[in-house]
C-alpha positions in Angstrom: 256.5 128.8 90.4 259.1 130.0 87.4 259.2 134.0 87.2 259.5 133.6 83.6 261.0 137.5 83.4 263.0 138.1 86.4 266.2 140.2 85.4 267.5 140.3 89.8 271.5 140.1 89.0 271.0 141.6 85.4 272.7 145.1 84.1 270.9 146.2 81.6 272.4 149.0 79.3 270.2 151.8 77.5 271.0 154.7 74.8 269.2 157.1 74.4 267.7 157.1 77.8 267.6 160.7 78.8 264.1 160.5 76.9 261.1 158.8 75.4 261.2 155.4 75.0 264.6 155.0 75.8 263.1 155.8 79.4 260.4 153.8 79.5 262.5 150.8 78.6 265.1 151.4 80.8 262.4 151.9 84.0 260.7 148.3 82.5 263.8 146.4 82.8 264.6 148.2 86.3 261.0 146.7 87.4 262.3 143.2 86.4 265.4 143.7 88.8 267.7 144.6 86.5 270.7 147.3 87.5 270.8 149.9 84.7 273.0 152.0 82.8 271.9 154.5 80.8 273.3 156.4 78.0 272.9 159.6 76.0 274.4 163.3 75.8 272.4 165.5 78.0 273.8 164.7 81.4 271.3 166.6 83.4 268.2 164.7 82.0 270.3 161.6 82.3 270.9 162.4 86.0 267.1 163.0 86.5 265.7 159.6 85.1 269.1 158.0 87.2 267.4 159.1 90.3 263.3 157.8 89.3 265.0 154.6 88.1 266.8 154.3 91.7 263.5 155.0 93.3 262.5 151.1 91.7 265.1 149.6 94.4 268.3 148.7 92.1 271.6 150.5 90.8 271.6 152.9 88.0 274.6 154.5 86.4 273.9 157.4 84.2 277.0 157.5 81.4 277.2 160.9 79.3 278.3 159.4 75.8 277.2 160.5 72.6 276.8 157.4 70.5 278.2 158.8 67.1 281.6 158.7 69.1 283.8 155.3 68.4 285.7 156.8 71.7 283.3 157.8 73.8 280.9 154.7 73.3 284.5 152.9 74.3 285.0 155.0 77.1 281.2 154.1 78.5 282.1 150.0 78.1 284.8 151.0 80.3 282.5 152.8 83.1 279.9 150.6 83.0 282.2 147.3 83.3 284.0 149.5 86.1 280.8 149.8 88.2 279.0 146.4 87.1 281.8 143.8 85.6 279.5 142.6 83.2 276.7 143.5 80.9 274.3 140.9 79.9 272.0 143.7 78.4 271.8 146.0 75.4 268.8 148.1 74.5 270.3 150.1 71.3 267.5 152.7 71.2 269.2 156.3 70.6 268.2 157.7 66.7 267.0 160.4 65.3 263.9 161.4 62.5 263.9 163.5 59.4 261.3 164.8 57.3 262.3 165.8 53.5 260.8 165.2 50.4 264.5 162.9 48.8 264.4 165.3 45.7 265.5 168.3 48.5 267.4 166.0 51.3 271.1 167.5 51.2 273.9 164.9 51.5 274.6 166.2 55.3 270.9 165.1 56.4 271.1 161.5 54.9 274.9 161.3 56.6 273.3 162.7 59.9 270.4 160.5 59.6 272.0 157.5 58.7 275.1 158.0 61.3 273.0 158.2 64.4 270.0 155.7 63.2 272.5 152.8 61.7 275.6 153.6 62.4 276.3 154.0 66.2 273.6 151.2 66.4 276.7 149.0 64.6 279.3 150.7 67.0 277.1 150.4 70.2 276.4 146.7 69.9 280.2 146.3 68.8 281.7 147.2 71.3 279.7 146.2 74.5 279.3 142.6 72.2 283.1 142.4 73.1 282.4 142.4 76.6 279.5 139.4 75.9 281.5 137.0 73.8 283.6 136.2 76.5 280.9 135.4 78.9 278.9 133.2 76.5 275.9 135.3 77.2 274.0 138.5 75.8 270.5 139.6 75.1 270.7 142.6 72.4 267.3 144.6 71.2 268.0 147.3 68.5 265.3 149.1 68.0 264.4 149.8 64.3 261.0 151.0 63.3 257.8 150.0 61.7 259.4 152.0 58.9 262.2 149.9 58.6 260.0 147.1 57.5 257.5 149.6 54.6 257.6 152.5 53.1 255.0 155.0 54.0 253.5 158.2 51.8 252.1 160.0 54.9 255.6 161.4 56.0 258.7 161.4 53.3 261.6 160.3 54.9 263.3 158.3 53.1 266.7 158.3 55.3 265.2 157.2 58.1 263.8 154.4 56.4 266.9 153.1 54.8 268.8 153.3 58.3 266.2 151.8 60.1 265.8 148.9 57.4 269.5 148.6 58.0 269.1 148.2 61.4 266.5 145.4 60.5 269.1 143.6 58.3 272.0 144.4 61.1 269.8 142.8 63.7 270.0 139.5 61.5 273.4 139.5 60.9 274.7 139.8 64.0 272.0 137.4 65.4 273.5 134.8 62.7 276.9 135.9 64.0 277.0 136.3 67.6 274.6 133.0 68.2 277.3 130.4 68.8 278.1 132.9 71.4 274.8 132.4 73.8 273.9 136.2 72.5 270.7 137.0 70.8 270.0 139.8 68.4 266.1 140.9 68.2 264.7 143.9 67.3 261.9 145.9 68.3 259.7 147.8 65.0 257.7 150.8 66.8 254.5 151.8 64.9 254.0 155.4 65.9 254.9 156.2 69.7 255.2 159.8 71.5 258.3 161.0 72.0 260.2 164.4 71.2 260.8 164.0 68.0 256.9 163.2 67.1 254.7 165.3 70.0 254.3 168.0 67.4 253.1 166.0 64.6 251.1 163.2 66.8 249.2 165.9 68.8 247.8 167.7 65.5 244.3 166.8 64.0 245.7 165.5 60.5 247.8 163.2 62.3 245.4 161.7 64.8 242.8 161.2 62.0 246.0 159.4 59.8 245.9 157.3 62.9 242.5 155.9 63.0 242.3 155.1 59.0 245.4 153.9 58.7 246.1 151.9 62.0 243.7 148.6 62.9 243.8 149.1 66.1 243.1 152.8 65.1 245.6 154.9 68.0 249.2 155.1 68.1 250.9 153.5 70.8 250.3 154.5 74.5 253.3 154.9 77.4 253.9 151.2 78.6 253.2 149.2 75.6 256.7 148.5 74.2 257.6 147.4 77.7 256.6 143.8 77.7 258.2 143.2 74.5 261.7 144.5 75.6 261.4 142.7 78.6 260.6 139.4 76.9 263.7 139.6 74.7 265.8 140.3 77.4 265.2 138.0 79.7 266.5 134.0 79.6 262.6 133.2 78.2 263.7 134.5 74.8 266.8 131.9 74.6 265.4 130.7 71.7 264.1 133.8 70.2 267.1 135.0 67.7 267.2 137.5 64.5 263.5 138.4 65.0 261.7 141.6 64.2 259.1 142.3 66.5 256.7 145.1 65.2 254.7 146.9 67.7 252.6 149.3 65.9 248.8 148.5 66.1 249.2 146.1 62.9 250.4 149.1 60.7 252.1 146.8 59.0 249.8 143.9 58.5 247.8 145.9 56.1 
């Protein structure tokens, strides 16, 4: 019988996986098989979810790199295809949040916004898409945001919504791009998920009621649901799955 998501023989690279979602991905494609490298800037988290994601029976290389960086993002191509050779894998999940009415968001919070959310996104799948072209093979998943697909007057932020509908729009064009290659670009739109950036806001009474009105499925998303959906698009099964973004946020969006 076909495993239709086996990733045995795979490396799978992660940002922003010292955290979050960026963990829980990065532990879903190490339950497929895959080896693992995982990105971001605090090296002692990243050394701590290196040793739970080696506890699932493959490699995991945790790379310090802050993803802002043109020469540190280069730097961990350079490590990763020293340990592995290859990368077939590219969850592009580190970002950042900002809440500000846009009448009082200063110039550096749209630049800081936009830099880590879009930018490095751009830069990331860059420079490890060097090391796929050659190969003729790549699975990429950027992931963007329910917000990249609406607007939303529950929380004004409007930077994070034009860097995460750029990521939407980047996703396509690279997808258009890189598919003569054997690489697919897909990306993932979270509805509202746990993480640092949103424990404050998503444990409060104002919010969880916002949830239930304004969400069919009337929750935000629990641990573990995002997982099948990055493992789908980055396994061989999604060959024909190219420029597509998946929203996973209760139908948020649907209404």
């Amino acid at each position: 019988m076909r495993s239709y998501f086996d990733l045995t023989g795979q490396v799978a690279v992660v940002t922003g996986a010292s955290s979050g979602i960026g963990v829980q991905m990065a532990k879903a494609l190490a339950g497929q098989g895959a080896d693992v490298a995982i990105l971001a800037r605090r090296k002692e988290k990243l050394d701590q979810v290196a040793e739970q994601i080696r506890a699932l029976g493959v490699k995991c290389l945790p790379v310090p790199c802050d993803v802002t960086d043109t020469e540190q993002i280069k730097a961990a191509v350079s490590a990763v295809m020293a340990e592995y050779g290859k990368v077939d894998i590219l969850v592009n999940n580190a970002g950042t949040g900002s809440v500000s009415p846009a009448e009082d968001t200063p110039d550096e919070e749209w630049e800081r916004v936009v830099n880590l959310d879009l930018t490095s996104v751009f830069k990331v799948a860059r420079e490890f898409g060097r090391e796929m072209i050659p190969k003729k093979y790549g699975r990429i998943i950027n992931i963007a945001s329910m917000y990249g697909l609406v607007g939303s007057m529950a929380t004004p932020t409007s930077p994070y919504h034009a860097a995460k509908g750029g990521v939407v729009n980047l996703t396509r064009a690279l997808a258009a791009e890189w598919g003569k290659h054997g690489i697919t670009v897909n990306s993932i739109c979270p509805g509202f998920f746990e993480s640092e950036l949103t424990q404050d806001l998503m444990g409060t009474e104002e919010f969880q009621n916002f949830a239930k009105n304004a969400v069919p499925i009337g929750r935000w998303g629990k641990e573990g649901e995002l997982d099948s959906t990055v493992i789908y698009l980055a396994s061989s099964s999604s060959s024909y799955t190219n420029g597509m973004n998946i929203a996973v946020d209760g139908g948020y969006t649907c209404i």
